[in-house]
C-alpha positions as MATLAB code, in Angstrom:
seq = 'XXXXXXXXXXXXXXXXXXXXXXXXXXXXXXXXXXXXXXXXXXXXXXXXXXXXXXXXXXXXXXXXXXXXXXXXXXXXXXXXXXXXXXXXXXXXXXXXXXXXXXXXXXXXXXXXXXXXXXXXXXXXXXXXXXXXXXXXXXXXXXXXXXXXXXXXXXXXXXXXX';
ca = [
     -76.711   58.924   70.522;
     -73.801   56.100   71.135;
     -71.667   57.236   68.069;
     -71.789   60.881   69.147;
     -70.615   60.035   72.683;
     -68.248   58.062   70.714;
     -67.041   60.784   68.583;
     -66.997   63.184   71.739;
     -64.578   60.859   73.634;
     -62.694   60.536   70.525;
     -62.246   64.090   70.282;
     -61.054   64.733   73.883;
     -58.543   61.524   73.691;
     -57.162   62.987   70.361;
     -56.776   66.637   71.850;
     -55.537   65.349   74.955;
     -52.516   63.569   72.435;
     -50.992   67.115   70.905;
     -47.546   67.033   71.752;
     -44.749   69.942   71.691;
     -41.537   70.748   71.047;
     -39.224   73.642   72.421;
     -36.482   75.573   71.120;
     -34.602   76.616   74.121;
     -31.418   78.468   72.244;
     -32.048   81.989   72.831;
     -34.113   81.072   76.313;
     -30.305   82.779   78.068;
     -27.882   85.697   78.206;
     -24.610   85.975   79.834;
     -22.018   88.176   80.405;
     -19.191   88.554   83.491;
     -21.994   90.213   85.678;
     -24.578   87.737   85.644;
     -26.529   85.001   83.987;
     -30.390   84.718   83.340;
     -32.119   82.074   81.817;
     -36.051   81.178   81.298;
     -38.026   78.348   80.602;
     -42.002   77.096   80.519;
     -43.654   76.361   84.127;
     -46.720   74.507   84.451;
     -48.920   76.157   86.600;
     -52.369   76.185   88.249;
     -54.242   78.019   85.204;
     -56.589   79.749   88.037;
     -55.580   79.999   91.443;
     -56.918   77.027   93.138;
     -57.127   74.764   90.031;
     -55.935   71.260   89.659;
     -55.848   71.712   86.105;
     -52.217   72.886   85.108;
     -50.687   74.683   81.762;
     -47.845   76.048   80.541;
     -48.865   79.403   81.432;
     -45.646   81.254   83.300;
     -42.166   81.118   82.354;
     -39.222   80.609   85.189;
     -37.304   83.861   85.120;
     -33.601   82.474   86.986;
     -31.112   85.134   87.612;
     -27.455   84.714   88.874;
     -25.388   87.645   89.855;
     -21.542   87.700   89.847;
     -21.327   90.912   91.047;
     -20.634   92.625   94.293;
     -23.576   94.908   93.621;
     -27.294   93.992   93.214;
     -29.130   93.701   90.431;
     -32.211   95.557   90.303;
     -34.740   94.001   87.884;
     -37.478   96.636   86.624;
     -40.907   94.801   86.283;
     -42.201   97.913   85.068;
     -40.280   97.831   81.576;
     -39.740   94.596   81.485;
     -42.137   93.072   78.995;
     -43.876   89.671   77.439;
     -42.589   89.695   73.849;
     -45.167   87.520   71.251;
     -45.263   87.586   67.440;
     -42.137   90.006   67.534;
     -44.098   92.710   69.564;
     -43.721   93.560   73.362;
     -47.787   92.719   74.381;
     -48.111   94.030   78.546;
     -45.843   93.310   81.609;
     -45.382   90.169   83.863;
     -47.790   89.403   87.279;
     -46.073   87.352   89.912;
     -48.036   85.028   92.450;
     -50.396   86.846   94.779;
     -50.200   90.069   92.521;
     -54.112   91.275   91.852;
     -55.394   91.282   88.375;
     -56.860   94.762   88.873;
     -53.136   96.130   89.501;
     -51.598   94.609   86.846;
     -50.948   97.783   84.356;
     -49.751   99.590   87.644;
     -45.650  100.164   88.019;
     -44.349   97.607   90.326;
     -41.459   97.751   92.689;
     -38.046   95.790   91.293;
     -36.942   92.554   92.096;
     -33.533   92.568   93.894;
     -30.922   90.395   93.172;
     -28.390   90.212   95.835;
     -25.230   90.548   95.346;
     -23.413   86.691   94.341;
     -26.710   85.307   94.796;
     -28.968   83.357   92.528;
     -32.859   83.808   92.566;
     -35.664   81.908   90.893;
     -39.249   83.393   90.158;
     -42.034   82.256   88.588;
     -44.051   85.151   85.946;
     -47.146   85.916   84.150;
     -47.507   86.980   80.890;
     -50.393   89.524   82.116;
     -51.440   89.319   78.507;
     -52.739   86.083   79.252;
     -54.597   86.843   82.161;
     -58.073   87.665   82.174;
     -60.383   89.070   84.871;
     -61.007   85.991   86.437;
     -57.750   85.380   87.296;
     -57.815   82.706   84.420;
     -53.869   82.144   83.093;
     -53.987   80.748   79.625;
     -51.330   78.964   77.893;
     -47.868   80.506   76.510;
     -49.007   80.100   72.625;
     -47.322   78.481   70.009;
     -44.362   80.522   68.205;
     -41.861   82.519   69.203;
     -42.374   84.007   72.766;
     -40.254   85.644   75.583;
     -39.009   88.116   78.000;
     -37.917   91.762   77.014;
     -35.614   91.814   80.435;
     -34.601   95.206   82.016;
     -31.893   95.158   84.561;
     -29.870   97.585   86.271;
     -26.645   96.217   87.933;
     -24.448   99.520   89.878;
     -25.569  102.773   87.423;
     -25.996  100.529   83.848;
     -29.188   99.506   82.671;
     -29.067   96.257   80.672;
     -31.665   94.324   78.311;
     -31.931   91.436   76.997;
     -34.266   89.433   75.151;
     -35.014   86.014   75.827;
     -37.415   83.465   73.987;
     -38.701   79.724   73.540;
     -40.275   78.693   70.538;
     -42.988   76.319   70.729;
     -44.148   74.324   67.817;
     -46.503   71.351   67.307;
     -44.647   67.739   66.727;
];
């Protein structure tokens, strides 16, 4: 009975020990009109929870313009294994309305705005927010700045050390 209570606390030390890195060169897009930019954000991985993962990327926006941007949740999408997989929940959004469209995110105009987002992918019905997973994973970003619609495609790749 010892040794497997050894071997259990073993096993949690050694899975406690995995360490990442990131590849943060395609994680932003710029152009004269604005700037955005993600990266990982440990979160609560169920509302509530002391226990923490990086489950939600930080979506930061900067617009040069004298118009807003308009960011379209509804086509904007989580991109894993080279396929868009589902949209993006913010804080307070209900798991039930997750597939529904959702209104835009306004950027005002020479302003710079900083949100935190869900893959809803990763979401279950318990309101349980798993980990980004290893690879390469992003944001298919839809914006719309004056009458042009702009995308761009942003990513981190995680991979064991």
């Amino acid at each position: 009975m010892k040794k497997i209570l050894a071997m259990l606390l073993l096993v949690s030390l050694c899975t406690g020990c995995v360490h990442y890195k990131y590849d943060m060169s395609q994680a932003s897009a710029q152009n004269n009109k604005y700037k955005v930019s993600i990266s990982l954000a440990e979160t609560p991985i169920r509302s509530g929870a002391w226990v923490t993962a990086s489950n939600a990327y930080t979506l930061n926006t900067q617009n040069f313009t004298d118009d807003d941007i308009e960011i379209d949740w509804t086509k904007t999408s989580f991109i894993t294994d080279g396929q868009t997989k589902g949209g993006f929940m913010k804080a307070g959004e209900l798991y039930i309305n997750r597939d529904l469209p959702k209104n835009p995110t306004i950027v005002l105009p020479m302003a710079n705005q900083k949100i935190n987002i869900y893959p809803s992918a990763l979401i279950d019905a318990t309101n349980y927010q798993g980990a980004i997973p290893e690879g390469k994973n992003g944001v298919y970003l839809v914006m719309k700045v004056g009458d042009k619609e702009y995308k761009e495609q942003l990513y981190i790749t995680k991979t064991m050390e």
